[in-house]
C-alpha positions as CSV (number, residue, x, y, z in Angstrom):
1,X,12.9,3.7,25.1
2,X,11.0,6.6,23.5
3,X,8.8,8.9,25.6
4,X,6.4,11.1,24.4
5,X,8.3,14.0,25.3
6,X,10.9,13.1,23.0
7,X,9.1,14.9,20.0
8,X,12.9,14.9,18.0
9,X,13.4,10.9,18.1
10,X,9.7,10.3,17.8
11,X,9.1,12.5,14.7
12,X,12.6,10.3,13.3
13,X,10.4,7.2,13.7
14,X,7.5,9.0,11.9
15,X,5.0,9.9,14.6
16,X,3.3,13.1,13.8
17,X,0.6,15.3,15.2
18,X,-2.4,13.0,14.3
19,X,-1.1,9.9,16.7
20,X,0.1,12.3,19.2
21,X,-3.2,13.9,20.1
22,X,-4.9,10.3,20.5
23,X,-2.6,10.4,23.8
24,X,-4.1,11.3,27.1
25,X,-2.8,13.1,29.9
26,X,-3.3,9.6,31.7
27,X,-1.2,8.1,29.3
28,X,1.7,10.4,29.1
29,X,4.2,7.9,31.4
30,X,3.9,5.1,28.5
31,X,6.3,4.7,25.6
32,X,6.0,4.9,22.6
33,X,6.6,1.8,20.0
34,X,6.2,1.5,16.5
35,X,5.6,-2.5,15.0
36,X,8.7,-3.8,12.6
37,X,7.5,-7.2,11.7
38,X,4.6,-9.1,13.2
39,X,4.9,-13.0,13.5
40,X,2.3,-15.7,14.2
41,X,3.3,-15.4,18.5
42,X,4.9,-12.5,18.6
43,X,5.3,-8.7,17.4
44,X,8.4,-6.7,16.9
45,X,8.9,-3.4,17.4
46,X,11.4,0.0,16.9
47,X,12.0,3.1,19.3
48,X,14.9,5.8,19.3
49,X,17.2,3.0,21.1
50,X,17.1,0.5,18.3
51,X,14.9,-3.1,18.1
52,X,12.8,-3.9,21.3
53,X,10.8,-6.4,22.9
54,X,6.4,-5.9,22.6
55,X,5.0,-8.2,25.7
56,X,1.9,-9.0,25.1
57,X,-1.3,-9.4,27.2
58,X,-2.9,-12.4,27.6
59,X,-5.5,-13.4,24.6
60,X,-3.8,-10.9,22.1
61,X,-4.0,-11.9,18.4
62,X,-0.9,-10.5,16.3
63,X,-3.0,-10.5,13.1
64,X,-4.9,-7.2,14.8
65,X,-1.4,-5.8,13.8
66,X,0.2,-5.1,11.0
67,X,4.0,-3.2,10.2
68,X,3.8,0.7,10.8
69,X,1.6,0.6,13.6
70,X,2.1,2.9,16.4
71,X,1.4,1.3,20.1
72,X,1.9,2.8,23.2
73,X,3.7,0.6,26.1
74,X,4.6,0.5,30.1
75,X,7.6,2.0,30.6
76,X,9.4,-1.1,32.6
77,X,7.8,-4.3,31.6
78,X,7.3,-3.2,27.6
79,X,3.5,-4.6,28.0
80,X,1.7,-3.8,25.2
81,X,-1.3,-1.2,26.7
82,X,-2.9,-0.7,23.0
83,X,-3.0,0.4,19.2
84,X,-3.0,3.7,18.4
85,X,-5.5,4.9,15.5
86,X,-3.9,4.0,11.6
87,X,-3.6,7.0,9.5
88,X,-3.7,5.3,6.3
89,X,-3.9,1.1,6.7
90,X,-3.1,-1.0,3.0
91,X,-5.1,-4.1,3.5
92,X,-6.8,-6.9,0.8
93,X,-8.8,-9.6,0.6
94,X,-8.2,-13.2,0.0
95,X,-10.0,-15.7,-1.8
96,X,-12.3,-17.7,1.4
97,X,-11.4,-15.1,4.1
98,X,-13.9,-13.2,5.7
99,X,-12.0,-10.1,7.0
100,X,-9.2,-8.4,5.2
101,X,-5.8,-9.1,5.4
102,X,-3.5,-6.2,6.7
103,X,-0.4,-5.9,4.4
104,X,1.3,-2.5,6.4
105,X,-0.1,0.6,8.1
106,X,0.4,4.5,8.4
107,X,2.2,4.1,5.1
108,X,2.5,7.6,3.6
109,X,3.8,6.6,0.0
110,X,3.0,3.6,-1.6
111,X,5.7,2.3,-4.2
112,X,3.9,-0.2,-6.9
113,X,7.1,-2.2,-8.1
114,X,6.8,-3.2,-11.9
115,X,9.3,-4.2,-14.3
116,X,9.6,-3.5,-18.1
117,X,8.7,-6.9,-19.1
118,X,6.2,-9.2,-19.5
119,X,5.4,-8.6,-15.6
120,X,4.0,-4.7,-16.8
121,X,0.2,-5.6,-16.8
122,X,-2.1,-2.7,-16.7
123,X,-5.0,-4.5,-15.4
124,X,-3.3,-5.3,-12.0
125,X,-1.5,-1.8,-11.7
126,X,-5.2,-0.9,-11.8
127,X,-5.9,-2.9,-8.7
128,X,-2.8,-1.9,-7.3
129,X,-4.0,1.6,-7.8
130,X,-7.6,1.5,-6.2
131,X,-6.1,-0.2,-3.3
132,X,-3.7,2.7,-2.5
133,X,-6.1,5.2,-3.3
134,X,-8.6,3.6,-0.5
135,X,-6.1,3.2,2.0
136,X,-5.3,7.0,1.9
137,X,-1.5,6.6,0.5
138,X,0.4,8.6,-2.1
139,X,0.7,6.0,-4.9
140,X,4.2,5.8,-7.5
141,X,4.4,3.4,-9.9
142,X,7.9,2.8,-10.4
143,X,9.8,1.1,-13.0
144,X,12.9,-1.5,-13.0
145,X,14.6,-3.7,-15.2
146,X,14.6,-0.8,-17.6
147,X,17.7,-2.1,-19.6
148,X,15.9,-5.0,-20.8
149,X,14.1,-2.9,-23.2
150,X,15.0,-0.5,-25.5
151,X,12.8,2.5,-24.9
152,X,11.7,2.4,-21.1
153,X,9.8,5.3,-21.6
154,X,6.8,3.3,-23.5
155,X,6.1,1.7,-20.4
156,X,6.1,5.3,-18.7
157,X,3.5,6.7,-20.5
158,X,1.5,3.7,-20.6
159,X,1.4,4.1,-16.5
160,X,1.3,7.4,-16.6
161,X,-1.8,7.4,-18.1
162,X,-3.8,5.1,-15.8
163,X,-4.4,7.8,-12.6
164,X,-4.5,11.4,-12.9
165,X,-1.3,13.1,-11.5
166,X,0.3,9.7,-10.7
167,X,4.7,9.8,-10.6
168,X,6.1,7.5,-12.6
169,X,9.6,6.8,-11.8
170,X,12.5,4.4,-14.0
171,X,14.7,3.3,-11.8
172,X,18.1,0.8,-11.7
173,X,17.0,-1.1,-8.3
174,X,20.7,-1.9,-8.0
175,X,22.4,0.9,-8.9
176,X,23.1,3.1,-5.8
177,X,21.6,6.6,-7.6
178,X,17.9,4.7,-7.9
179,X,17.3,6.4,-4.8
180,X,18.0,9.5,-6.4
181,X,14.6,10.2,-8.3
182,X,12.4,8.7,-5.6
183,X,13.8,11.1,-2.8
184,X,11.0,13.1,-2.9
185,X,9.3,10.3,-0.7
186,X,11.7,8.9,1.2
187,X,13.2,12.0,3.5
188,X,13.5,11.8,6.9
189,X,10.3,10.7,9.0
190,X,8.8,9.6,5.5
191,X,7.5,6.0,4.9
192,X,6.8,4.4,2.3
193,X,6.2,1.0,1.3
194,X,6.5,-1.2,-1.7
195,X,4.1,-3.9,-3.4
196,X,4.3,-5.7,-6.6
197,X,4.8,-9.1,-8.1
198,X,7.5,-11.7,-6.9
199,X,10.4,-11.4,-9.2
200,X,10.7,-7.5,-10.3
201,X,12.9,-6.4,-8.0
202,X,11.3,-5.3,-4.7
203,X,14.0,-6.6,-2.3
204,X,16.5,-5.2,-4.3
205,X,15.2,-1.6,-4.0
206,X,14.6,-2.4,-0.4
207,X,18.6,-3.2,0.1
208,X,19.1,-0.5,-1.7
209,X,17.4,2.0,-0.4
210,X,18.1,1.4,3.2
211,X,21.9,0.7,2.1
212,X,21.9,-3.1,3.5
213,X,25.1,-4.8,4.1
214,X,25.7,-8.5,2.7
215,X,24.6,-9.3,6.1
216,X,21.0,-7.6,6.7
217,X,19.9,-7.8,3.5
218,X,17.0,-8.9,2.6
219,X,17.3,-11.8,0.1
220,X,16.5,-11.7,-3.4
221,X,16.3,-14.3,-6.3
222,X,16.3,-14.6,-10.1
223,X,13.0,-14.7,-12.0
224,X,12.0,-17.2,-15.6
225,X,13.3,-15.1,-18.6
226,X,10.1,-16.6,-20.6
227,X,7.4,-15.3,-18.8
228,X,9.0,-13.3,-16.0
229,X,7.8,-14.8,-12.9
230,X,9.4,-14.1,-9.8
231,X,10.1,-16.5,-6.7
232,X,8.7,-15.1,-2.9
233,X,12.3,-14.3,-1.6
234,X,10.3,-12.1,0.5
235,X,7.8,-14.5,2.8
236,X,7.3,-11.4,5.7
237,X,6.6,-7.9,6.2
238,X,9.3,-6.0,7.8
239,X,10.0,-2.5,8.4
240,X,13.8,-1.3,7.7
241,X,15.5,2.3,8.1
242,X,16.7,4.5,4.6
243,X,19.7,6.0,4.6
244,X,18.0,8.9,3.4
245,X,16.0,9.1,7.0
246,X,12.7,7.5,5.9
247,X,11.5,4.5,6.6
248,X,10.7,1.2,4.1
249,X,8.5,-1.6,4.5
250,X,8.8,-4.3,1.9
251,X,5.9,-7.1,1.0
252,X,5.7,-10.2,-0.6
253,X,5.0,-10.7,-3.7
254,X,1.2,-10.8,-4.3
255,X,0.3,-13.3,-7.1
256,X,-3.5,-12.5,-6.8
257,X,-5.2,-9.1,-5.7
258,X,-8.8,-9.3,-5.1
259,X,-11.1,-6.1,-5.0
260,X,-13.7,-5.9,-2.1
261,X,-15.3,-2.6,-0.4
262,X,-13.0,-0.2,-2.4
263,X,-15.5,2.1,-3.9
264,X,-13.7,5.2,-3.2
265,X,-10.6,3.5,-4.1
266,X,-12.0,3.1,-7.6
267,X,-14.0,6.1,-8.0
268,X,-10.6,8.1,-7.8
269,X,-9.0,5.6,-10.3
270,X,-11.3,5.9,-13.3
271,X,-12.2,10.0,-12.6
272,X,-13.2,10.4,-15.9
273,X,-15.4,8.2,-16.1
274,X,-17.1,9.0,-12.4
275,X,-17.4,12.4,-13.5
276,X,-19.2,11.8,-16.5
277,X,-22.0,9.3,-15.2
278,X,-23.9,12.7,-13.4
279,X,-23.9,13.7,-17.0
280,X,-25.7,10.7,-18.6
281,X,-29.3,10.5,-19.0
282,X,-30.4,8.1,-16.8
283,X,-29.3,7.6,-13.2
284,X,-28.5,4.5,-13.1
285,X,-27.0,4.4,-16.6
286,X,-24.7,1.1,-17.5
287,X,-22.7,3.0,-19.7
288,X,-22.8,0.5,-22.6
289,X,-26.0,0.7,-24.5
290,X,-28.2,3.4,-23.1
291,X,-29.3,6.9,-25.3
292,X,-28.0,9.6,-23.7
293,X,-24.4,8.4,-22.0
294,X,-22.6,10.7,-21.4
295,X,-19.8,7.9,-21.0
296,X,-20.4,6.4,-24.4
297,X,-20.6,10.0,-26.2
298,X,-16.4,10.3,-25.5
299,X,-15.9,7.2,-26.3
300,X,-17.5,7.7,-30.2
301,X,-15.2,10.7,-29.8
302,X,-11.8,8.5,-29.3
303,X,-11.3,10.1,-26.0
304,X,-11.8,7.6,-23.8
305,X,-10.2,4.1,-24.7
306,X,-13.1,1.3,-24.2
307,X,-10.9,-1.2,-23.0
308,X,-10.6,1.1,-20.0
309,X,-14.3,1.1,-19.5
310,X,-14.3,-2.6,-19.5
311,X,-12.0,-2.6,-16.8
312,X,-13.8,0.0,-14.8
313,X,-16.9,-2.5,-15.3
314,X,-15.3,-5.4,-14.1
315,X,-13.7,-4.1,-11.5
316,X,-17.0,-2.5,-10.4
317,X,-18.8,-6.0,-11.0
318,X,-16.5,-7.8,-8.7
319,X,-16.2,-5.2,-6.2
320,X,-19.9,-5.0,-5.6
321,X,-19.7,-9.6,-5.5
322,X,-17.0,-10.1,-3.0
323,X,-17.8,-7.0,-0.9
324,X,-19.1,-8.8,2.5
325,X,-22.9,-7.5,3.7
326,X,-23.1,-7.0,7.3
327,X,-26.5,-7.2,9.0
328,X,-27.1,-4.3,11.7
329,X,-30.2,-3.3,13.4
330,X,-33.8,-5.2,13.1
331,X,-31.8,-7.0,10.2
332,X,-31.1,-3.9,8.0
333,X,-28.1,-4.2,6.2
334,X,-24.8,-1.8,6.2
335,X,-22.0,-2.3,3.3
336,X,-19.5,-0.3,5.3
337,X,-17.2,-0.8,8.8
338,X,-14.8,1.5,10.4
339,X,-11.8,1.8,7.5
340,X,-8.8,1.9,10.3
């Protein structure tokens, strides 16, 4: 078991300075646990000795939990005591549910698995985008199946172009260098995890990256040459070592992404248009017919794409539909909750 005076194994795991001060004195005789894979009845969990049991209390609901999370524990019965605060949480909506799903937590990078194929689809990328941008992780897009085209690089730049500053990265999922060009996330204490449809080669990277045997690793499966859809091989969230000393949490495949209470998440995605709407001439400019916008004006200039703007618009559109209105006090309404 890891105490908290183990700083070495602890900072192996991950745990840094901002879960460590959320410890009271009173609490320094518990252990320290970190989630691996949360099921319907039960939770899993990680510590300097390897895989150990969480008990949990009475009433507890393993859908509060998600992969990454830190908890703290009683040093001889493993009870669960609580949840320590998420750094960064990736989380989305689905169609009929009224609170968010949790996909994987205190995530530091998150990988955005694409393939050079018909699976490369800008508009989701987007969404995968504002997502990691809200939850507060470092998003790469990176690149497989690069030799079924002939010039990988047009789908490069074509990513590249979407968020300012964002990596792009072509990699061989099965070759045992594609952890080469993505080391600069994956060092030791590091985690990262990876999202992205079912078929382009996210359990792949995952067995290769944390150097899986024939026995542990995670299964994978072939995907329709036609229209490139992918099969769920992966059906869980699960957190797995790196050889390089980082940590990997793989997802499965997510056929729909919805957009809900992501402002920020979008704002930082389109940045040039955000910073151009304080420049229009009306406040509450549309961007698409008004004198004055600011918007349009680089547009007319071939600056801007508009197909881009459309998305912005939709994406805004549906963001401001399916974002949930909570009523607080004497009945006023609040459009925001706690983030972690």
């Amino acid at each position: 078991m890891t105490a908290l005076n183990n700083t070495a194994a602890l900072a192996r795991l991950g745990f840094n300075a901002f879960f460590a001060e959320q410890v009271t004195a009173e609490e320094s005789d518990l252990i320290v646990r970190r989630i691996s894979s949360v099921h319907r009845d039960r939770l899993e969990a990680i510590d300097s000795t390897g895989p150990v049991e969480i008990e949990l209390p009475p009433n507890s609901n393993t859908a509060d939990f998600a992969v990454g999370d830190w908890v703290l524990a009683a040093p001889y019965t493993g009870l669960l005591v609580r949840r320590l605060d998420r750094q960064s949480v990736f989380q989305r909506r689905t169609e009929g549910a009224i609170g968010q799903q949790l996909a994987a937590a205190n995530v530091d990078t998150l990988f955005i698995v694409t393939s050079c194929n018909a699976d490369f689809n800008v508009a989701r990328l987007e969404r995968y985008l504002v997502m990691a941008n809200e939850a507060g992780t470092r998003p790469v897009i990176v690149l497989t199946k690069a030799d079924t085209v002939d010039d990988p690089s047009v789908y490069a730049d074509e990513a590249q172009r979407l968020q300012r500053d964002l990596p792009v990265v072509i990699v061989n999922a099965r070759s045992p260098e594609a952890i080469t060009p993505l080391m600069p996330w994956c060092g030791p204490g590091q985690t990262v995890a990876l999202v992205g449809s079912s078929g382009v080669g996210k359990s792949t990277l995952v067995n290769t990256l944390a150097g899986h045997g024939t026995e542990t690793a995670q299964k994978t499966g072939s995907i329709r040459e036609h229209d490139a859809k992918g099969r769920h091989t992966t059906t869980a969230r699960s957190l797995h070592s790196m050889a390089s000393g980082g940590w990997v949490i793989d997802t499965p495949g997510i056929r729909t992404l919805y957009v809900s209470d992501i402002t920020d998440g979008i704002d930082t995605l389109f940045a040039e248009i955000t910073e151009l709407a304080p420049l229009c001439k009306f406040r509450d400019c549309s961007h698409s017919h008004e004198k004055g916008c600011a918007v349009q004006a680089v547009i007319k200039e071939g600056t801007l794409d508009p197909a881009r703007l459309d998305r912005w618009r939709q994406l805004q559109a549906e963001n401001r539909d399916r974002t949930p209105v909570y009523s607080g006090p004497k009945g006023n309404k609040t459009l925001r909750k706690k983030k972690y």
